[in-house]
N, C-alpha and C positions, 0 to 999 in steps of 0.2 A: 855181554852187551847185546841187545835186541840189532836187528841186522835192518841194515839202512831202510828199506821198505817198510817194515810196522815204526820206525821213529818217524818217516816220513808223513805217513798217514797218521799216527799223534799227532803231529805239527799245523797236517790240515785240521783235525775234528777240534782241534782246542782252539786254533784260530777261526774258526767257524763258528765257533760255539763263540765267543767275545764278539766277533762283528757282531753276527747274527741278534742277539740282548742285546747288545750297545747301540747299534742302530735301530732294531725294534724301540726299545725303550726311548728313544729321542724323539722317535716319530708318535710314538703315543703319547705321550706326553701333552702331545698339543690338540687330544680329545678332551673335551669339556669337565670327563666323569675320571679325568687320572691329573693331572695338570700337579703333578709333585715335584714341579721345579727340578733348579741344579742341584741341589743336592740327593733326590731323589735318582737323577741320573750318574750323580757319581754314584751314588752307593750302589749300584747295579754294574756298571763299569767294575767295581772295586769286587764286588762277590764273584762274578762269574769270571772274572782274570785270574784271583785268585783260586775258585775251584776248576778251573781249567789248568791252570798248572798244576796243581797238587795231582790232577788225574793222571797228565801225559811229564811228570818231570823223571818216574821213576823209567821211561821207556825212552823218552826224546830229550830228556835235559827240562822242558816245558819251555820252547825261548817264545812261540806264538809271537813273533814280532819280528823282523829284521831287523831292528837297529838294535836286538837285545843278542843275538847274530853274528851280526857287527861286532858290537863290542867283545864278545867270545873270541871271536876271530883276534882281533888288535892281540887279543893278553895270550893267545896262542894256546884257548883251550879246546878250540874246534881249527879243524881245517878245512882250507877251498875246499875241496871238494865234497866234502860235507855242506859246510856254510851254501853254495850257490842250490843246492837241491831241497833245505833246507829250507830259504827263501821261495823257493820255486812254490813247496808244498805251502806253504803260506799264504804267501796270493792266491793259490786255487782256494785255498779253506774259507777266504774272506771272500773271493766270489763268490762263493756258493749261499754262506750266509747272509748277505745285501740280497741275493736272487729272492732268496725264503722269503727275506721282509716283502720284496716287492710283491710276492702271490698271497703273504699270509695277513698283508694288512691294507683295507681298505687303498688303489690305489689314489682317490683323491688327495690325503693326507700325504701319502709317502713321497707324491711326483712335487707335491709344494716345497716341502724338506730335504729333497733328495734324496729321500729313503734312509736320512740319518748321517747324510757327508757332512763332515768337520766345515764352520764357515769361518771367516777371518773376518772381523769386526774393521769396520771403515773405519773406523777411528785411530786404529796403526798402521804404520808402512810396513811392509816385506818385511824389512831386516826387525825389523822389534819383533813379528810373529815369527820369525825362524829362531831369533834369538830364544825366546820363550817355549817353543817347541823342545831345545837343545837343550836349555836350562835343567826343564822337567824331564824331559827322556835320562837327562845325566842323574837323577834322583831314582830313578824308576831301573835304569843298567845297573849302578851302584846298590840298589838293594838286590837285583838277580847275585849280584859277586858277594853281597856282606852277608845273607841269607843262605844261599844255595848252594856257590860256587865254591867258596871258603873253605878249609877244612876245616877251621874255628867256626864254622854256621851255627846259631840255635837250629832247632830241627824243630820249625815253624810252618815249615811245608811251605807253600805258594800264597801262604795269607800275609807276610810281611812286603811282598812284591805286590799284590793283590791291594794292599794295603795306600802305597804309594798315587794311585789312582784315583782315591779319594780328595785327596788334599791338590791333587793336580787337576782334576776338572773343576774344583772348588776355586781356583788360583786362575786357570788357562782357558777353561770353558767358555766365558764370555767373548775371549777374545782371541782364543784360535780354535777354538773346539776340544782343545788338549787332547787331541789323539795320542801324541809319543810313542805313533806306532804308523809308516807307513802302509800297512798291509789294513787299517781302521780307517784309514781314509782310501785308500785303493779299491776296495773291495764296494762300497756306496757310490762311490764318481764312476765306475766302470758299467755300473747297473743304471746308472742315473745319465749317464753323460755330462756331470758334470765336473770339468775339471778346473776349475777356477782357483787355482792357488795352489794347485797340488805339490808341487816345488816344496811350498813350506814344511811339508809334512813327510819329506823324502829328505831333504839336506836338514834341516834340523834336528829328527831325531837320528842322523845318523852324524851329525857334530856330537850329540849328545854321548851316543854310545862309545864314540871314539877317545872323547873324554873322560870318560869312565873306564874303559878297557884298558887306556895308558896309566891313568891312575892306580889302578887294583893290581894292573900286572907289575907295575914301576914299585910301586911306596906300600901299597894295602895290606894283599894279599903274604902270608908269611913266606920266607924261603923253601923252594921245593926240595927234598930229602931226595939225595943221592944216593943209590945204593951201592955197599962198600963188597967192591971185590973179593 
């Protein structure tokens, strides 16, 4: 097993590398000569999650997320003291990538968008956007454990997870931003100052993960093989 310092720094370069696109891309977007809508921005969401795990899964697990963390933690496949260092290198990785957008893209754009922070659509309350954050994080933890974590996994690599992102910015996007990843929204509000609803995006996908982690660990997941004496 790679020794907590090189998992740590995978943990930062992969979540660095998903802010980093995922916020660039939202922010470009809204230049005249790109304007490839939402699903141009899932699908950029969707590749570089997935080749960012596939890079850092064989060295840090690839969780690039706390609520995916989380749910490791719950089914007791990581521990505290992994998990909190874990998280730590995460949020650095997403700061550093919101930083990037803000020097590498025009900032007129980026200070309008907030450099690509998740926004929550006036047309729902709190609880429907937490709800909907948890929903999808619980789609997106569930493929980290049916894909990756499983010893029944295909060996799909981080494109089945990678995958999940798609169909959730296409669903969520309008109306939460569908991060399903606190450290995606943390890392643009920290750079931006704005933290306008960040709540939703810390307790939803971490209902999400926690729903998933009891699930896979409880019912999913097969019995783990004792070794016989």
């Amino acid at each position: 097993m790679a020794t907590l310092s090189r998992r740590l720094v995978a943990e930062a370069f992969g979540t660095f590398g998903l802010v980093f696109v995922g916020s660039a891309v939202v922010v470009v977007n809204a230049f005249p000569s790109a304007a490839f809508g939402l699903l141009g921005i899932a699908v950029a969401h969707a590749f570089v999650f997935a080749i960012m795990i596939t890079a850092t899964m064989n060295i840090s697990g690839g969780h690039l997320n706390p609520a995916v963390t989380f749910g490791l933690l719950v089914a007791r496949k990581i521990d505290l003291r992994t998990a909190l260092p874990y998280i730590a290198a995460q949020l650095a990785g997403a700061a550093l990538g919101a930083l990037l957008v803000k020097y590498a893209i025009p900032s007129n754009v980026g200070r309008v968008l907030s450099y690509g922070t998740p926004v929550i659509a006036s047309s729902i309350t709190l609880g429907q956007a937490i709800t909907i954050e948890a929903v999808l994080t619980f789609f997106l933890v569930s493929a980290v454990f049916g894909t990756a974590v499983s010893p029944e996994a295909p060996k799909v690599g981080g494109f089945g997870i990678g995958l999940v992102l798609l169909f959730a910015i296409l669903v969520g996007g309008p109306l939460t931003g569908a991060a399903l990843n606190p450290a995606r929204a943390f890392g643009p509000a920290l750079v931006s100052g704005n933290w306008l609803g960040q709540a939703v995006w810390w307790v939803g996908p971490l209902l999400g993960g926690l729903a998933a982690g009891l699930l896979w660990k409880l019912v999913l997941l097969p019995p783990e093989k004792t070794q016989e004496s």
